[in-house]
C-alpha positions in Angstrom: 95.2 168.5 89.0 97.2 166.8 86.4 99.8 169.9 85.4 100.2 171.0 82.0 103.4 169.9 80.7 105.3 172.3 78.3 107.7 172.0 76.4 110.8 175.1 75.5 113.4 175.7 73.0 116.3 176.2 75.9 117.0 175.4 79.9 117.1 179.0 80.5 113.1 179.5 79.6 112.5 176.3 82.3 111.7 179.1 85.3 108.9 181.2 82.6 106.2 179.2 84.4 107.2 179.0 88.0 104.0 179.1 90.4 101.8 177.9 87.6 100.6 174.2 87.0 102.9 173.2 84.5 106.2 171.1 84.3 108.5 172.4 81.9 110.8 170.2 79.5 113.4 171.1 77.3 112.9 170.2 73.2 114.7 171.6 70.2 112.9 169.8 68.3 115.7 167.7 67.2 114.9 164.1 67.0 111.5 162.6 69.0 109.6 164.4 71.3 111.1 163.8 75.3 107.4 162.5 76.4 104.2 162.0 74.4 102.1 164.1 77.4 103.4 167.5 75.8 100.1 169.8 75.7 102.0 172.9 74.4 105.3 172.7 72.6 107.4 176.2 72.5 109.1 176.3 69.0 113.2 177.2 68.9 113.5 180.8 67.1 114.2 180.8 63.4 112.9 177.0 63.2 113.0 174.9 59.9 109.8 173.7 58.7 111.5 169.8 58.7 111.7 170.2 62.4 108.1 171.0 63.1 107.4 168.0 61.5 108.8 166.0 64.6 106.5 167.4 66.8 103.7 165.2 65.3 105.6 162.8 68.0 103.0 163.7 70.1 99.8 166.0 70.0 100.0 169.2 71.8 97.3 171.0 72.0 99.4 174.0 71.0 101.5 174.7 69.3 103.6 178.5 69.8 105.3 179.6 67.0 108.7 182.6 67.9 107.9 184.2 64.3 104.8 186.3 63.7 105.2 185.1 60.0 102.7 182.6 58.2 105.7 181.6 56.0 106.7 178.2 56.7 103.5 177.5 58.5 102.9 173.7 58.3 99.4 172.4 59.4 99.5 169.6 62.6 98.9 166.2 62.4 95.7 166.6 64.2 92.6 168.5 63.9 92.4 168.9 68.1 95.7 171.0 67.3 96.0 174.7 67.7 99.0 177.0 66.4 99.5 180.7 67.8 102.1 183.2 66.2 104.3 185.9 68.4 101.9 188.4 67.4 102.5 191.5 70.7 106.4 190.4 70.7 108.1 191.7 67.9 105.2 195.0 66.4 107.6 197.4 67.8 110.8 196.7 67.5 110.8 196.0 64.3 108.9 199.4 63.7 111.5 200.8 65.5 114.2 199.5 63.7 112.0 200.5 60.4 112.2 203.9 61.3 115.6 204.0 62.5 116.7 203.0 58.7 114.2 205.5 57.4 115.5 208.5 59.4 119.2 207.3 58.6 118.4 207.4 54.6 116.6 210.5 55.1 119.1 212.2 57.3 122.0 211.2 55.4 123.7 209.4 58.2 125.7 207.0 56.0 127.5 210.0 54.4 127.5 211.7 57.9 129.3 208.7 59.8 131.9 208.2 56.4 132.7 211.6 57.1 133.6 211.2 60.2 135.7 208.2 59.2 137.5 210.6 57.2 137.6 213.1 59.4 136.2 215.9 57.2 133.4 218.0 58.5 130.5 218.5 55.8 127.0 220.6 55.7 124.8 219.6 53.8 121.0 219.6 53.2 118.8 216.1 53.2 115.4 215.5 52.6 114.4 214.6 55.8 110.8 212.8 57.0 109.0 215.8 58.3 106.3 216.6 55.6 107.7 213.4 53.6 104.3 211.6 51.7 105.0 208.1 53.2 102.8 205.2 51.5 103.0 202.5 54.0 101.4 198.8 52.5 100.7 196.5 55.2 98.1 197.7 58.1 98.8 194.7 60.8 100.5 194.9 63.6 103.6 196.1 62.3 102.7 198.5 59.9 100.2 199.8 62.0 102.8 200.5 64.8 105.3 202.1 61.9 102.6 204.2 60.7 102.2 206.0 64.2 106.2 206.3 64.1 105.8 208.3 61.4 102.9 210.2 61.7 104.6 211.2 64.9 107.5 212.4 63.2 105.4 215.0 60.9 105.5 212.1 58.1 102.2 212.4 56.0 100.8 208.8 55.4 98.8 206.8 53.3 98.2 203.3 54.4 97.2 200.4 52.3 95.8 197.1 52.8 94.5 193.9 51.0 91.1 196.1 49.9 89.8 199.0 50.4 88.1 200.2 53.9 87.6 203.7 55.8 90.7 205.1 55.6 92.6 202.1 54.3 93.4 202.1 50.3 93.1 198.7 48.6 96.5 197.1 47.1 94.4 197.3 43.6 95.2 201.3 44.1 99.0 201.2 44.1 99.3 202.2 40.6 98.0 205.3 41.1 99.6 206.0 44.6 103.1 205.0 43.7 104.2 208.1 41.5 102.7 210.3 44.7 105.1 208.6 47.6 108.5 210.0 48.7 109.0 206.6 50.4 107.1 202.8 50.0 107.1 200.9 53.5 106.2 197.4 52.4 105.3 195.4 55.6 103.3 192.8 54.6 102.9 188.8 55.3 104.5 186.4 52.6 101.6 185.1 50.9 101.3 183.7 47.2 99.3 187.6 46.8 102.4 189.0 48.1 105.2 187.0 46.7 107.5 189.4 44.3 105.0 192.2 44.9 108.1 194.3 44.9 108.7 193.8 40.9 110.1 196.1 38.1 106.9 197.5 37.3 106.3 198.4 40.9 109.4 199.9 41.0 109.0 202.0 38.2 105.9 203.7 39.1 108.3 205.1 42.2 109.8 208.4 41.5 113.4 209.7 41.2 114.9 209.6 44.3 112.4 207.8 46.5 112.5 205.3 49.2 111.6 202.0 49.4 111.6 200.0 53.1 110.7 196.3 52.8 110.3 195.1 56.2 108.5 192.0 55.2 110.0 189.2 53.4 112.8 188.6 51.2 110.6 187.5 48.4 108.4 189.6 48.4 110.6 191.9 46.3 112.8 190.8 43.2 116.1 191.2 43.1 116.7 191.7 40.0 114.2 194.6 39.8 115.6 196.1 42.6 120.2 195.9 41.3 118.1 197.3 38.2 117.0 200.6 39.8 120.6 201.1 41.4 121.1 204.5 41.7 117.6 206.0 40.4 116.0 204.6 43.7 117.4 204.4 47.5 116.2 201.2 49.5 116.4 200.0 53.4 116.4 196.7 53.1 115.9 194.6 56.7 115.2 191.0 54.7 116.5 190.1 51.2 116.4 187.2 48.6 118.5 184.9 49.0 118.6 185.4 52.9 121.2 185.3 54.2 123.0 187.1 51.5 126.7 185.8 50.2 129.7 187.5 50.7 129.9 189.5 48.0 126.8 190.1 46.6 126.0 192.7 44.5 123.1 194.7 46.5 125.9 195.0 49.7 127.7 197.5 47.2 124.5 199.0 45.9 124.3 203.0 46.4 121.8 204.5 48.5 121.4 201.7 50.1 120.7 200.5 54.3 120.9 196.7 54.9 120.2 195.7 58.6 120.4 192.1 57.6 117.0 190.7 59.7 117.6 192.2 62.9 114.3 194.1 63.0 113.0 192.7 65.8 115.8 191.6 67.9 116.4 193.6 71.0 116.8 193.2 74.3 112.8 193.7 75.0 112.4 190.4 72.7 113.0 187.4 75.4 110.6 189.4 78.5 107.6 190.2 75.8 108.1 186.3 74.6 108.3 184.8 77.8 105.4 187.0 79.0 103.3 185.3 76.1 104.3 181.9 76.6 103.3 182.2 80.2 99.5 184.1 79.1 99.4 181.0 76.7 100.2 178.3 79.6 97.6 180.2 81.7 95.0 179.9 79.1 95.1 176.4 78.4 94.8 176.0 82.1 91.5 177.7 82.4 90.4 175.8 79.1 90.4 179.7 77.3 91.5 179.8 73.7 94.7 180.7 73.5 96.1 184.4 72.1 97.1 184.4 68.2 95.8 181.2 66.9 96.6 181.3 63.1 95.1 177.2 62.6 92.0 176.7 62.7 91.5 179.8 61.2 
């Protein structure tokens, strides 16, 4: 059997496929593909858009993207072609690190751990998530696994998706469900629908005090909108426009205010659950299965 040759982002991921029918290559992606044979080419994390165009070099059969992101997304060359996301890689941890900043602005921990900078011991009362009304937009993967965070946590929820289903409220709804949310989890792809969904008018329907996460993408909100509700509103902000933000800018200073700077989904379980998938995907195209994720065709 002719093996399936793969090709990965670093020399460290060459032993993700030992005992299987594959020889493994090392590609960043800078410059021509090593050997035109490549039938699955591994992308390098955070890649640039211009680099994916060198992979047309050659014609995988697929190609794995290390973002479960459609932004970005360029279409291959060829119509024989597939394209998977990380979808099962990075669900959890970035709900994790979702409700980690959510518990920190409801628990006050900012205040608590300047306090202890200081070296002055305050009591004082916070509003807590337990019996919070949490409208969570964005039912995939993510939001799905942040929604079970909360509800675990005594967090009463109210999902919302692209339309309206079962249990699920449709995006068309959000005027009437802003004013009744304590906190606005926004984990939703970065579409041309989505793009500065986040806006001042959004924003305004929130009430005094309340919380809005955006776990998605930088533009998805609007920055402007956002500086404007300094101090009325509080925000956890894991991504931002621009990305990453200059030194100095304005929403680092801004009150109430968690920035975790795009680290969502980068832990130590990250490199296992992504090698794990790159593996299922190797195994796949061996036994001529369709591989997990496939975001083209669609």
């Amino acid at each position: 059997m002719t093996p399936l040759v793969v090709s990965v982002p670093e020399s460290r991921d060459l032993d993700v496929f030992d005992g299987l029918e594959v020889e493994a290559v090392v590609w960043n992606l800078e410059g021509e593909a090593p050997r035109e044979d490549i039938g699955m080419v591994v992308l390098p994390r955070r890649v640039a858009a211009s680099a994916v165009a060198n992979v047309r070099g050659c014609v995988p059969r697929l190609i794995q993207h290390t973002s479960i992101g459609y932004d970005g997304f360029v279409p291959p060359a060829s119509d024989t072609t597939m394209v998977a996301n990380s979808a099962s890689v990075y669900e959890e941890t970035t709900a994790e690190n979702a409700l980690a900043s959510i518990l920190a602005a409801q628990r006050g921990i900012p205040r608590v751990l300047e306090n202890q900078r200081r070296a002055t011991w305050e009591s004082f009362c916070t509003p807590g998530l337990l019996d919070r009304t949490v409208l969570a937009i964005g039912v995939g993967g993510v939001g799905m696994a942040l929604v079970k965070r909360l509800e675990a946590c005594g967090a009463k929820v109210t999902k919302v998706g692209t339309h309206r289903r079962d249990d699920v409220h449709g995006i068309d709804e959000l005027e009437t469900l802003l004013p009744q949310a304590d906190i606005v989890t926004v984990v939703v792809p970065l579409t041309e629908a989505t793009e500065g969904l986040i806006d001042a008018r959004f924003l305004a329907l929130m009430n005094d005090g309340a919380l809005l996460v955006n776990f998605a993408r930088g533009k998805v909100a609007a920055t402007d909108a956002i500086l404007a509700e300094a101090g009325r509103l509080r925000f956890c902000l894991d991504v931002t426009d621009p990305e990453p933000l200059p030194d100095g800018h304005p929403l680092f200073s801004m009150p109430d205010t968690i920035i975790t700077a795009h680290n969502s989904g980068w832990t130590e379980a990250e490199a296992p659950r992504e090698r794990a998938l790159w593996r299922r995907q190797a195994v796949h195209l061996l036994a001529g299965e369709e591989p997990e994720n496939l975001i083209w065709p669609r």
